[in-house]
N, C-alpha and C positions, 0 to 999 in steps of 0.2 A: 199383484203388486200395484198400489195405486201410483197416480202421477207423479206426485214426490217423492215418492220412493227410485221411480225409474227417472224422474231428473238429480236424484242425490249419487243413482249407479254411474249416470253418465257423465257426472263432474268428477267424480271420483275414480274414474278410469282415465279420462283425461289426464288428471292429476300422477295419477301413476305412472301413465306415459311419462311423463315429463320429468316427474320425478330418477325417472330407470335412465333419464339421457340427462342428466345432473341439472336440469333448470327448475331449482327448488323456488327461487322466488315466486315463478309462475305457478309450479303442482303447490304453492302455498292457496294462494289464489281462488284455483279451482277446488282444494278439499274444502276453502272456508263457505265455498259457495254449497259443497255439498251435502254441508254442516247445517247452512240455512232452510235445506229440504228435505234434510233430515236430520236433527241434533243427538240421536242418538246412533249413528252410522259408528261402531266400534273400529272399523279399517279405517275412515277417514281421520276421527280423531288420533288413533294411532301413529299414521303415517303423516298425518299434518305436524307433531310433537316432531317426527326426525325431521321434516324440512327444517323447522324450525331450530334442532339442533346444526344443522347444516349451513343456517343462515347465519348461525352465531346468537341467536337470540334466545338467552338459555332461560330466562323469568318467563316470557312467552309459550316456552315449550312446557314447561314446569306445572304453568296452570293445565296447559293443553293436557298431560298426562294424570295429574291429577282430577280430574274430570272423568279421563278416560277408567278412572281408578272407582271413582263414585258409581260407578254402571257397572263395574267385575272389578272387585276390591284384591282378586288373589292371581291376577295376572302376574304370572314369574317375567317374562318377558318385557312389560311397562314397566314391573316396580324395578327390573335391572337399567332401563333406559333413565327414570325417573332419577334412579338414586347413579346414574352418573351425571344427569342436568347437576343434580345437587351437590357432587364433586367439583362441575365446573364454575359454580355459582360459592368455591370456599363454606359450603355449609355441611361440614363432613362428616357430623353425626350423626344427622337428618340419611346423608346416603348411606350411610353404615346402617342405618334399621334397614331402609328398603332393600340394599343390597345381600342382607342377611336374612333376609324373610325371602327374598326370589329364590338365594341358595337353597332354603329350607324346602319350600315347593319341590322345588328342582336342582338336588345337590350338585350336579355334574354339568350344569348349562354354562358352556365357555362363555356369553358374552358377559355373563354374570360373574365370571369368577375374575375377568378381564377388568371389567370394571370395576371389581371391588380391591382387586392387585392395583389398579389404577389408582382409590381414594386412599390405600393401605400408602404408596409411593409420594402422594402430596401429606401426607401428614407424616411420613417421613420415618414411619415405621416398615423399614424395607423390607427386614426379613419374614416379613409376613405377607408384605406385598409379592416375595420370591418364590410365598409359599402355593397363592393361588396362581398365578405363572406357571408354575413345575405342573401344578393339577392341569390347566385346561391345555398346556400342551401337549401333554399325555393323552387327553383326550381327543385334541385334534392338532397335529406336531408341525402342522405346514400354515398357522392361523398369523399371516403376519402382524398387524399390530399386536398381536401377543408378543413374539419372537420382538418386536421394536422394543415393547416399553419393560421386559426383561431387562433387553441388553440395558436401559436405562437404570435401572432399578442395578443393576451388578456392577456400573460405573459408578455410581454413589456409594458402594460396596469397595470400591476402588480394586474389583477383581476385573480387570483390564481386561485377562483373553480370555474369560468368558464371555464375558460382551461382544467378546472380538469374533467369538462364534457365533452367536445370534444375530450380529449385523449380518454376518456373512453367510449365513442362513439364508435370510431375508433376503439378503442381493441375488442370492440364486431363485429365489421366485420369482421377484420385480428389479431387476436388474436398472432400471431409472430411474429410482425412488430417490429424488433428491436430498429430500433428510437424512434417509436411512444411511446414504453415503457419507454424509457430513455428520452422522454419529460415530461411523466405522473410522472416518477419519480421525476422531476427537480420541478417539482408543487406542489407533496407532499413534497419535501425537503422545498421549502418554505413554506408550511403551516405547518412546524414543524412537519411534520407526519412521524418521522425519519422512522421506521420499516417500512413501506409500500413503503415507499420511496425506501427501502433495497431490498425489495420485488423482484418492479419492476427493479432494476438494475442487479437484479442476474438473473434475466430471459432475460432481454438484452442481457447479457454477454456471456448466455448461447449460444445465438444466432452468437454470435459475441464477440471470447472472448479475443479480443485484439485490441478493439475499446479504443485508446488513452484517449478520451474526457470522456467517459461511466467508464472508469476505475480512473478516477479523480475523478468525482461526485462520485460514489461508496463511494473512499476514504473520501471522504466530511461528507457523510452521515455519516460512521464508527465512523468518526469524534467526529462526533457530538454526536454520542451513546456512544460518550470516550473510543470505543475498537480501541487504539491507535496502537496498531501492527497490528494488521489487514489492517485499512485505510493507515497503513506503507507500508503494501505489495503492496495494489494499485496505490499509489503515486507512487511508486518505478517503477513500472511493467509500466507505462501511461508515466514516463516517460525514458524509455528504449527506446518505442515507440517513443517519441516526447520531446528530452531532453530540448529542449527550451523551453518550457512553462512555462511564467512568475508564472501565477498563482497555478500552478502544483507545483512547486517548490514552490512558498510560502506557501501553503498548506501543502506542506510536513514537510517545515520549523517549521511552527507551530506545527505538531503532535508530529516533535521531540522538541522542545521543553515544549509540555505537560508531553513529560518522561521523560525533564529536558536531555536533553544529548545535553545543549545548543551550544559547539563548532561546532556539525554537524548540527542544525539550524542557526548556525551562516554561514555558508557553501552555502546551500542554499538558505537562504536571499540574499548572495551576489550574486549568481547567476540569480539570478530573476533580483534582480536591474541591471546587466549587460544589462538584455534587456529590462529594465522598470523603466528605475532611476528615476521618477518620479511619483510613483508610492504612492499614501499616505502611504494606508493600508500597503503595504511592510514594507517603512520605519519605518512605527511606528510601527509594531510587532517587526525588527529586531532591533529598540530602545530598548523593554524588553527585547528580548533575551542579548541585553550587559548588558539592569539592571542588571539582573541577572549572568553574568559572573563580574559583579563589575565594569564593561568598564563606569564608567559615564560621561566621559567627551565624548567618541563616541557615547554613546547612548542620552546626548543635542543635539547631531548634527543631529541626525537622526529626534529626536523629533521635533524640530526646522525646521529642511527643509519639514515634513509632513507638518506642521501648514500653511508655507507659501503658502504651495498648497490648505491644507483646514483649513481654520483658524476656525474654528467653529464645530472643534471637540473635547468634553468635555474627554474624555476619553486620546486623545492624550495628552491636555492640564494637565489634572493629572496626568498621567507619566511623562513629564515636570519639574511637580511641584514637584514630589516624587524625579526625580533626581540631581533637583536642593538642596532640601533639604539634600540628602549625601552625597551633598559638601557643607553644612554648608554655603549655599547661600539663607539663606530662607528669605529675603526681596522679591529675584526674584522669589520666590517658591509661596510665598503668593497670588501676581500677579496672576500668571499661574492659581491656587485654586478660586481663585475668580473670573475668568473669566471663567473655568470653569463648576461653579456653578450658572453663570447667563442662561447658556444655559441648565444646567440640576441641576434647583434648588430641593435641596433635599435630592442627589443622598449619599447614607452612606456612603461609600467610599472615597468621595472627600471629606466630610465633619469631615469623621475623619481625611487624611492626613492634612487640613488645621488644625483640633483643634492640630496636632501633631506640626503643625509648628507653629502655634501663643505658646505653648506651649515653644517650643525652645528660642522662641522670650521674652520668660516670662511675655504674655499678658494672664496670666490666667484666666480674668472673660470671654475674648471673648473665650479662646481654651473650656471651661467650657461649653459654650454657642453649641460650637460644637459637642462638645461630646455629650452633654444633648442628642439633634438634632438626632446624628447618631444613637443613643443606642433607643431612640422613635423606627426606625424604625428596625434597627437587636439587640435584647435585649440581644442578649447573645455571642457578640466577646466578649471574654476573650481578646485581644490588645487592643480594645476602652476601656474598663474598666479599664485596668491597666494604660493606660494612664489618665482615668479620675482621679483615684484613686490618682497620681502622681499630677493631678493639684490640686483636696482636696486640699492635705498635705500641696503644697505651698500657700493655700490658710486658712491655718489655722483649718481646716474642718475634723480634725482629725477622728470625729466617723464616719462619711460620706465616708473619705477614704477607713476605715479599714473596710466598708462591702463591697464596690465595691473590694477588696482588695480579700475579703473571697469569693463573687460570682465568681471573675474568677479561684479561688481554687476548687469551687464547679463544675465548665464546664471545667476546665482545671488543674487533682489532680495535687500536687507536683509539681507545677512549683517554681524552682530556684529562689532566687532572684536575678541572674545578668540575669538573662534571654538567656544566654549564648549559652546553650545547649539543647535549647525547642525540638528540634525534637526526640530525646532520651530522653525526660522527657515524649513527650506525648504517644511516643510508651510505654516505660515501666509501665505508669499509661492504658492505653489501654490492656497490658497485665494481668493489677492487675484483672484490671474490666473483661476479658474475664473468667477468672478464678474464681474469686468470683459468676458470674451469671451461670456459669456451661453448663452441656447439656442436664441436665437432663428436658423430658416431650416435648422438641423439634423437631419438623420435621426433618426428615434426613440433605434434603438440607441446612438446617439454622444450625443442628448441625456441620456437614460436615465444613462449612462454617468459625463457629466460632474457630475448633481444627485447619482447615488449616492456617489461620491467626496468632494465639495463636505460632504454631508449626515455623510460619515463624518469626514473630517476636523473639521467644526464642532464634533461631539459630543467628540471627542479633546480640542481644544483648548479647547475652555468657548466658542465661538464665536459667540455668539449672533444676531449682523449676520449672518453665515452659514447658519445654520440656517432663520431664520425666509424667507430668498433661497431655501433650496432644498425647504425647504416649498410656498412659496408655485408654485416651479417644478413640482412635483410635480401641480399642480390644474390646472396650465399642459396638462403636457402629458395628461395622464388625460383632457381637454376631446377631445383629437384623436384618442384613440381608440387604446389597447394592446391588442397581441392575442399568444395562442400562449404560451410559452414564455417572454418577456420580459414578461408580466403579470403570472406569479407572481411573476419577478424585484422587477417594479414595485412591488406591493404588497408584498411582505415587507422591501425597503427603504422603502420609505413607513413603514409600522409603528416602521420601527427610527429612521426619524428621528423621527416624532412621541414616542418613547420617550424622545430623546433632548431633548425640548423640555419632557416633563413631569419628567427627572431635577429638575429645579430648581427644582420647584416645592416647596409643603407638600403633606403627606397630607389629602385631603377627603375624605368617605364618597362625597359624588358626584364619580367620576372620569371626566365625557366622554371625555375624548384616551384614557384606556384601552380606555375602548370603543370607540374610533376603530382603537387597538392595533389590538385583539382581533379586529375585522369586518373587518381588509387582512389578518390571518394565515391567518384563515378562508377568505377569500375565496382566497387562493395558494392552500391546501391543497385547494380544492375545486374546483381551476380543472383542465380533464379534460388540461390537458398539465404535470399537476405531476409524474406518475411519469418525466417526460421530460426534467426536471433534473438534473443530475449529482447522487448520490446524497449528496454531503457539504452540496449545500445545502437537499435535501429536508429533510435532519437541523437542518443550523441553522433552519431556519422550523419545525417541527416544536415541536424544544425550545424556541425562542422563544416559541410560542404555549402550550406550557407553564409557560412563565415566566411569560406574565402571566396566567395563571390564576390562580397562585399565588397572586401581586400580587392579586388580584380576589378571595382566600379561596376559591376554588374548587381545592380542593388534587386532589378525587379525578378531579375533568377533566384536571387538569395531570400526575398521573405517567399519565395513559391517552396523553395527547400524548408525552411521555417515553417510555415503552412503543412506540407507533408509529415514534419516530425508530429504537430498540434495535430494530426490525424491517427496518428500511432496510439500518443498520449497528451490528452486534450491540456492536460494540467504541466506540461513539461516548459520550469518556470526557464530555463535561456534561451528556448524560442521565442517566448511570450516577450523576455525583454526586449531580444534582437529586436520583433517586430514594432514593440512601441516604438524604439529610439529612430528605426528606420522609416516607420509612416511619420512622425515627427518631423524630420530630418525632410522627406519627400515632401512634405506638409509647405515647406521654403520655398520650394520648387514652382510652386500653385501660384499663377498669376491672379486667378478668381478669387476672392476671400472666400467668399462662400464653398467651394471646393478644397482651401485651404484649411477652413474651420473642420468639412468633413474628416479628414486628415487628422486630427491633432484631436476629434471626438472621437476616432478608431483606436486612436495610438494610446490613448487615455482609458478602453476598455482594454486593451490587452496590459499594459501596466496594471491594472488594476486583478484582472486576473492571475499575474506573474508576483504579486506583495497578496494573494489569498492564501490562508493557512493550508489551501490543498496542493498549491503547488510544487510541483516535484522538482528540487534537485541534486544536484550529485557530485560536489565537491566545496568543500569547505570554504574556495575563492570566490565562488558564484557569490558567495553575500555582496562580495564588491559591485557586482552589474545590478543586484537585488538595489542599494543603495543608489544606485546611478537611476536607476528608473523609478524609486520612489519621489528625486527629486525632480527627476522628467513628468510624471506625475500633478504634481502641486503645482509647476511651472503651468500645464496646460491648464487646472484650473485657473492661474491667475489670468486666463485669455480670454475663456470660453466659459459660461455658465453651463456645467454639464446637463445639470436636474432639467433648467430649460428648455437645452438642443433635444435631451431623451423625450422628453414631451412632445415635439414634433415626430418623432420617431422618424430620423431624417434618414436612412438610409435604404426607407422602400417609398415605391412609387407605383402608382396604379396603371392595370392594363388596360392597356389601349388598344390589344390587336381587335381585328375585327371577324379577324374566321380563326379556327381550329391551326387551321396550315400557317397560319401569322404567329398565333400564339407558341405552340410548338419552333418554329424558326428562333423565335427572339427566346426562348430559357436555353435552346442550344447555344445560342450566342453567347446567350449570359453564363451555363455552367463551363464552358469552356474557354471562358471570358476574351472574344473575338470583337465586344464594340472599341472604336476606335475612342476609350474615352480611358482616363486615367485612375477613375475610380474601379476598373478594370481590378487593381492591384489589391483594393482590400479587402477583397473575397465577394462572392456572388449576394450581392446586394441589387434588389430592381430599380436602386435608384440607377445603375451606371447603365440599365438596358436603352441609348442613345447614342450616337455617333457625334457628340460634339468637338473635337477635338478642331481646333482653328489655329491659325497661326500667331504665335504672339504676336503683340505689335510691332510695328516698323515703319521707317519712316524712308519713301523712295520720291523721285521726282514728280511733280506736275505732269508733268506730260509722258512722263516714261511708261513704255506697255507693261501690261499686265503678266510678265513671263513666271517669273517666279511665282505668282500666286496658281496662274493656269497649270503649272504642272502639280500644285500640291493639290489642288481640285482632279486633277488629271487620274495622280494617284490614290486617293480616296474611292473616285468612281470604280477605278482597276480591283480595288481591295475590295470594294463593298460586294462587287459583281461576284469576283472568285467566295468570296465566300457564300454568297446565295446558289453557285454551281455546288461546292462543296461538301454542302448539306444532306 
């Protein structure tokens, strides 16, 4: 072996080394070196082609094995590598020869047959891609990525649980494999098997917890379980990650408009069709979301341009007909209803909105006809019956009328007769009934359950007979004993009822019931199964009990509660306002401008965070403080040039200690914010690591001694010392 030869061995084992402990960049390095001392070395060209697939660089490897090809043209093993670069490189004919000529060599060579099921699966011809699958796991039945891109290949198949089998195959080999889980997931999701679905996405995550695609499905899932804030934070977070995703964004679109806070699903509809204008499903969700903001002449447009794409969706079709109908176009509404009822004959739904429009039309024996139809299959809408009820009348049918009339009295008490005000009718008759059936003899949970509702709705409607009912149940059950998880529940609704009993009162300096507040929020927060709450209600008890701190004049405990929720969840938009309007507000406070301007640059990032489309929140009122801090917002521009003050990047300062033991001292200071200065409050910033805090001005006599200033020196000495013991 001459020299070059035994420095081509030695780069080349190298490379292998490195290769076997996954650092391909480097084993790239040493085969090209080994390449240079010997260009014909068959292992290095080999194995330098997988680095190279490994780095992503599939034209690179493509020459590399073709080369390797030029030297031994009937390699089954390169031409299977080769003709999957060529897969990955979209040139699928090209891999179709080499991958068929490898088989030929070597009928039975799994990677070959894996790869060509792989090119078979991009070109979308499955069952042929299911076919070499079935062969090389037969040949070798434990070959994971086989068993992976099966299950892939049988979801395209839309056979769910065999997929559902090969994931779970697979998990019993490699039990971490973050994808594989977030396949198995995608399988349960379609087989409706939300929770397991849930399951495996949280142990995906766990793996990998800012995987874009995994934190969308998530959201999907949540979805579906209608824990609507939660699948919010995902959407939200997937897409931080990946802001263009059509579908991400119309998924998000949708959850907000299941909490009805339709102008921000109206937001993200538009964004999706930016990159997807033709998109059915988009158009036609973001059709209801204008039903429902009342847009109906935008929301025919939408409907109308889904149909042209997919004319033979019954659902789209009846949105149509519904919007057509609130513009008192129900010739062209009828249409819509009848066609689509030839595709989903039966369907209650369309079959009342038609009995509603032939009803308009005053063809009452057929709207009658429909009603009949619908109420067969849902016997107890209370809006089909009042509508049937309606067509009776005009059809002379009086005693007929007047029990459909009393049944929807009976499923829906006290309804109005202009129909006006239904959603305040059925809460207040829901109150009646929660009250009337009591708690008594009832499970915790289900007690809990009905006094939290009871308590929520009382405060809604001014209810006061209510309130003081589910107050008083609150003592009830606390007597028998909450434990776990449903404690904290218990007291941070507690809190918010008694909140809800002192709204109505006058301001006194001495406020018991606050302090009643304040010692049930405390008490959640400190309860050792609070981090075991889903994390959006850690956040509302959080910011609540900053709330009433506020209430209490206790402003610098309240953004610290604020702060801890923005720990939970970074994007939780009524902390973020609290805290702007509060550094704002503290901002007045500031004798220094310069520490005032600090103030009012902080309170102007966290607005500005609280009005970003990622921010989380969770009731429909929240817009009012959204508003309140956008114009808190614009006000601080009109003070401060922001772009400017960010250019200084005013809120760090350079270190000054001088030994280890100096510098250590002063970030304890500073992360448990201990300097006597007041920038102290807006979070661990090196500008506030100083002690300057001084007396404001004052104005004492000539000659009078120094008493009052000597004791605030006095006390600063006192503070500064204890905390250098303390450390």
């Amino acid at each position: 072996m001459d020299r070059n030869e035994q420095e081509a061995q030695k780069e080349r084992q190298e490379a292998d080394r490195l290769a076997k402990s996954g650092q391909f960049a480097a084993s790239f390095l040493h085969y090209t070196c080994a390449l240079q001392f010997n260009p014909h070395d068959l292992n290095a060209l080999a194995n330098k082609g997988w680095a190279l697939v490994n780095l992503g660089r599939y034209q690179e490897a493509l020459e590399n094995f073709t080369r390797f090809l030029e030297l031994k043209p009937n390699d089954a093993f390169i031409l299977a590598n080769r003709g999957m670069v060529l897969c990955q490189l979209n040139r699928y004919k090209e891999a179709m020869k080499d991958l068929n000529l490898s088989l030929k060599l070597h009928p039975d060579e799994p990677k070959a047959l894996n790869n060509r099921g792989f090119n078979f699966f991009k070109m979308k011809r499955y069952k042929e891609a299911l076919r070499d699958y079935n062969r090389s796991l037969e040949l070798h039945p434990d070959q994971l990525t086989t068993l992976n891109n099966q299950g892939m290949v049988l979801m395209n198949l839309s056979r769910y649980e065999e997929a559902l089998k090969d994931f779970s195959r697979s998990l019993e080999l490699r039990p971490d494999n973050q994808a594989v889980l977030a396949s198995r997931g995608l399988a349960l999701l379609r087989l409706d098997r939300y929770e397991e679905a849930l399951n495996d996405y949280n142990l995906s995550l766990k793996y990998n917890p800012d995987a874009p695609s995994i934190l969308a499905s998530r959201g999907l899932v949540l979805q579906k379980l209608k824990r609507y804030e939660e699948a919010l934070i995902d959407f939200s977070r997937s897409l931080e990650l990946r802001p263009d995703d059509s579908n991400t964004l119309a998924n998000r679109g949708a959850t907000l408009q299941n909490l009805e806070r339709y102008e921000e699903a109206l937001k993200d509809y538009n964004l999706a069709l930016e990159n997807s204008p033709d998109d059915p499903d988009i158009l036609a969700n973001r059709g209801t979301t204008l039903l429902n903001l009342r847009r109906y002449e935008d929301a025919l447009k939408d409907f109308e341009h889904s149909i042209e794409l997919r004319p033979d969706d019954p659902e789209t079709l009846n949105n149509l007909g519904w919007g057509l109908g609130r513009l008192e176009r129900n010739e062209e509404a009828l249409k819509n209803f009848n066609r689509a009822l030839e595709l989903r004959p039966g369907a209650p739904n369309i079959l009342a909105n038609r009995g509603a429009t032939l009803l308009n039309l005053k063809r009452y024996v057929e709207a009658l006809k429909d009603f009949n139809r619908s109420l067969e299959i849902r016997p107890d809408n209370p809006d089909v019956l009042v509508n049937r009820s309606m067509t009776l009348v005009n059809l002379k049918r009086y005693e007929e009328a007047g029990n459909d009339f009393d049944r929807s009295l009976q499923i829906r008490p006290q309804m109005p007769e202009s129909l006006a005000n239904q959603d305040s009718v059925d809460k207040n008759a829901l109150c009646d009934l929660l009250m009337n059936e009591g708690i008594e003899g009832r499970e915790n949970e289900d007690a809990f359950g009905r006094i939290d509702l009871l308590a929520e709705l009382a405060v809604e409607l001014g209810r006061q007979d209510c309130l003081a009912r589910a107050i008083s149940w609150y003592g009830v059950l606390a007597n028998k004993g909450i434990e776990g998880e449903l404690a904290v529940r218990f007291d941070a609704s507690r809190a918010n009822a008694l909140a809800g009993n002192r709204y109505s009162t006058k301001w006194q300096w001495d406020q018991p019931t606050l302090a009643r507040e304040i010692y049930y929020l405390r008490r959640a927060i400190s309860n050792p199964k609070f981090k075991r709450v889903p994390p959006i209600e850690q956040c509302k008890i959080l910011n609540n009990l900053g709330n009433r701190m506020e209430v209490a004049g206790r402003v610098i405990e309240a953004i610290e509660y604020w702060r801890r929720a923005l720990e939970v969840i970074p994007s939780f938009g009524m902390s973020l306002c609290n805290r702007a309007n509060s550094f704002a507000a503290y901002a007045q406070a500031m004798e220094d401008e310069g520490y005032r301007n600090l103030f009012l640059y902080v309170a102007h990032k966290e607005a500005s965070a609280a009005l970003a489309s990622t921010a989380v929140y969770t009731h429909p009122r929240d817009q009012q403080n959204r508003e309140r801090t956008k114009t808190l917002k614009e006000k601080i521009e009109s003070i401060i040039d922001i772009d400017a003050t960010a250019a200084l990047d005013p809120l760090t300062s350079s270190d000054t200690s001088q030994t280890k033991e100096e510098h250590d001292y002063r970030s304890w200071c500073l992360t448990n914010r201990l300097y006597l200065n007041p920038l102290n409050d807006l979070g661990v910033y090196t500008i506030a690591n100083t002690d300057p805090l001084v007396l404001p001005t004052h104005l004492v006599p000539v000659d009078s001694p120094h008493i009052f200033e000597s004791f605030f020196d006095q006390l600063k000495q006192e503070y500064v010392s204890a905390r250098w013991i303390a450390i």
